[in-house]
C-alpha atoms as an extended CHARMM CRD file, in Angstrom:
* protein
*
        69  EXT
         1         1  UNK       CA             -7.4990000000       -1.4690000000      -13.2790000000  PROA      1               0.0000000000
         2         2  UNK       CA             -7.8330000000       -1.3200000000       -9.3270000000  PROA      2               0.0000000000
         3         3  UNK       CA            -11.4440000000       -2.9960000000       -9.6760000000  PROA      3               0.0000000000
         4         4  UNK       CA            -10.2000000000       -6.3820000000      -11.8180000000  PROA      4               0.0000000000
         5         5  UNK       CA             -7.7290000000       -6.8420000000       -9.3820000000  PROA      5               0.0000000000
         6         6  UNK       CA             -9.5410000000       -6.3420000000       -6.4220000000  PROA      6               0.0000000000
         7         7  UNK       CA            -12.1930000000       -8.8780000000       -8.5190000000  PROA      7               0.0000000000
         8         8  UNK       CA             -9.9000000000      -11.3420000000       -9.4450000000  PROA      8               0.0000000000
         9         9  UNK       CA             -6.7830000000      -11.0410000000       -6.2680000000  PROA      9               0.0000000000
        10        10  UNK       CA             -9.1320000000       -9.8990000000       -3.4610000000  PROA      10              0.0000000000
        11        11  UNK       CA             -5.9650000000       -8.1800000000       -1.3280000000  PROA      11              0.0000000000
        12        12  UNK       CA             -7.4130000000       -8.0840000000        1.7650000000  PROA      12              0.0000000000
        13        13  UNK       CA             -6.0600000000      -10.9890000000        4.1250000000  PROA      13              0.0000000000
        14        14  UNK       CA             -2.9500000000      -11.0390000000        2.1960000000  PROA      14              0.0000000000
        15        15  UNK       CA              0.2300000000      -11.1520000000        3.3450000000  PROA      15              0.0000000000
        16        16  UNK       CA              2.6590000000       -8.9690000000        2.8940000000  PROA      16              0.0000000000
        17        17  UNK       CA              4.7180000000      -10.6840000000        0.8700000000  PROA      17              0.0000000000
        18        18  UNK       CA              1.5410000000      -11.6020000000       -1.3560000000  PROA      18              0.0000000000
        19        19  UNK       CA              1.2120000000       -8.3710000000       -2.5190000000  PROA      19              0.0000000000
        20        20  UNK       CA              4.6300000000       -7.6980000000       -3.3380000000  PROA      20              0.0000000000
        21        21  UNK       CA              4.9900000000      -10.8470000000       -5.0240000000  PROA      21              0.0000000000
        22        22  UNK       CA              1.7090000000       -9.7500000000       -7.0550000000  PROA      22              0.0000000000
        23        23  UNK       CA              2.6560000000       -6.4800000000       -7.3730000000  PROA      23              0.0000000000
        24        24  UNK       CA              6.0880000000       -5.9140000000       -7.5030000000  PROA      24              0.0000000000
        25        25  UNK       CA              8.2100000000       -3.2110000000       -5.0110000000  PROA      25              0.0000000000
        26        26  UNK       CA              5.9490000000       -0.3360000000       -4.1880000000  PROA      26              0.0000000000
        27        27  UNK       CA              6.4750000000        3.6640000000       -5.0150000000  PROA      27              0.0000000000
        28        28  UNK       CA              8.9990000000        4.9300000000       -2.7280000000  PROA      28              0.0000000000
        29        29  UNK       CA              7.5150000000        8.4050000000       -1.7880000000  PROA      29              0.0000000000
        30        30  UNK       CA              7.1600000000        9.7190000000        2.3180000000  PROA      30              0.0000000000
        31        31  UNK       CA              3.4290000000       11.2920000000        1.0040000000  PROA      31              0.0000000000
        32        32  UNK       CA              1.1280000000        8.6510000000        2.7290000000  PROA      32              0.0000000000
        33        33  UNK       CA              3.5240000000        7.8220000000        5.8530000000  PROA      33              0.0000000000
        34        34  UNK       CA              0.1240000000        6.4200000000        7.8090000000  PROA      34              0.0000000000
        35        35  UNK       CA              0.2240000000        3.5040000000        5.3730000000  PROA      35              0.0000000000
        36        36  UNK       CA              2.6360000000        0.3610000000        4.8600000000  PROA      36              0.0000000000
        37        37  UNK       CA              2.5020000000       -0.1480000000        1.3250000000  PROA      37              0.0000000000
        38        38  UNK       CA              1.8980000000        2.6000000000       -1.4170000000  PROA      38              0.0000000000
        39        39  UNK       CA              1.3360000000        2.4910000000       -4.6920000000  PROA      39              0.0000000000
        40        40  UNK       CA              0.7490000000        5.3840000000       -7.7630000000  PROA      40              0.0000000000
        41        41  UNK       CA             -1.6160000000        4.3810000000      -10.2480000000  PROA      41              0.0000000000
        42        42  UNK       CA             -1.2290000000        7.0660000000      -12.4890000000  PROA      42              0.0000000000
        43        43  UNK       CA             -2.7680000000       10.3070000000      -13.5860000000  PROA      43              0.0000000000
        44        44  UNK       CA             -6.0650000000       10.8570000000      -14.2970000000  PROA      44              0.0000000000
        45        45  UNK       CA             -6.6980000000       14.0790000000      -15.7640000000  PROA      45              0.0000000000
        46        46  UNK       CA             -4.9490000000       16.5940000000      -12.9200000000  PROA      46              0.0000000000
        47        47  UNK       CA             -4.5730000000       14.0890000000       -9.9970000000  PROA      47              0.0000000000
        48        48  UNK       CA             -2.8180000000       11.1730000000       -9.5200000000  PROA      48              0.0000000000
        49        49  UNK       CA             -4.1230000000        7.8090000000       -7.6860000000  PROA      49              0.0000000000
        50        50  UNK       CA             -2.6650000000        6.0880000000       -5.5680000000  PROA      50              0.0000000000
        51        51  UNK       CA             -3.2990000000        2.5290000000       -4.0620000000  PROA      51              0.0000000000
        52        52  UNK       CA             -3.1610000000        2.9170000000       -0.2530000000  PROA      52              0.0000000000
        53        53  UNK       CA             -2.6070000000       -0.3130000000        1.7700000000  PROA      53              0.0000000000
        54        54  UNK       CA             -2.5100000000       -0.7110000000        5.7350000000  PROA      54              0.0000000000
        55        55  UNK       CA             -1.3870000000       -3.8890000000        7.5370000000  PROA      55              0.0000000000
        56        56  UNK       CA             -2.2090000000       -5.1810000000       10.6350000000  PROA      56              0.0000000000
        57        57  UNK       CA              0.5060000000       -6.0370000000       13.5430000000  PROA      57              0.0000000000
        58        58  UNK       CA              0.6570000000       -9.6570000000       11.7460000000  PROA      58              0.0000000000
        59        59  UNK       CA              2.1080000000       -8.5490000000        8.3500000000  PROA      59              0.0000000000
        60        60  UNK       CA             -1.6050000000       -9.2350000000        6.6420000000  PROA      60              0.0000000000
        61        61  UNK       CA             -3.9940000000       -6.4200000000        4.2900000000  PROA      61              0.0000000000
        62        62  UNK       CA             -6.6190000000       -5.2840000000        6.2400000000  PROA      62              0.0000000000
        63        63  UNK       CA             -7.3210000000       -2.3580000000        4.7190000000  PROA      63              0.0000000000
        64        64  UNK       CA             -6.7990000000       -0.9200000000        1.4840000000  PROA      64              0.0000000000
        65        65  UNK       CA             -7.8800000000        2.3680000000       -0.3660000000  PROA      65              0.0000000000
        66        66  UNK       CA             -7.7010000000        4.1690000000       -3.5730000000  PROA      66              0.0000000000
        67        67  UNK       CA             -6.8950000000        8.2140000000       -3.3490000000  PROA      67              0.0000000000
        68        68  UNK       CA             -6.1320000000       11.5000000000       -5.5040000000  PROA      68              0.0000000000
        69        69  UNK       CA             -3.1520000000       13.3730000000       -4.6260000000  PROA      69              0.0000000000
């Protein structure tokens, strides 16, 4: 799922408000407090991912990660 949309809605240089709007409202949790916009992707056997997204001082993706628990 994370690979079509980083093929087809490329996220970095994105604003804020992009992603949301493309997205929806992310997963409230305190878990990854290092990063502005979180999102869980789901389990996956034991683990669940989670779509990790850091913004730069202008509001705009510039860099994103996918991680276990």
């Amino acid at each position: 799922m994370v690979r079509d949309l980083q093929r087809r809605h490329s996220l970095v240089g994105k604003s804020k408000s992009d992603v949301l709007a493309l997205l929806g409202p992310p997963t409230p949790t305190d878990k990854w407090g290092n990063y502005d916009i979180v999102y869980v992707l789901g389990p996956d056997l034991i683990d669940y991912y989670w779509l990790l997204i850091r913004l730069d001082e202008q509001g705009i993706v510039a860099h994103l990660e996918v991680r276990p628990d």
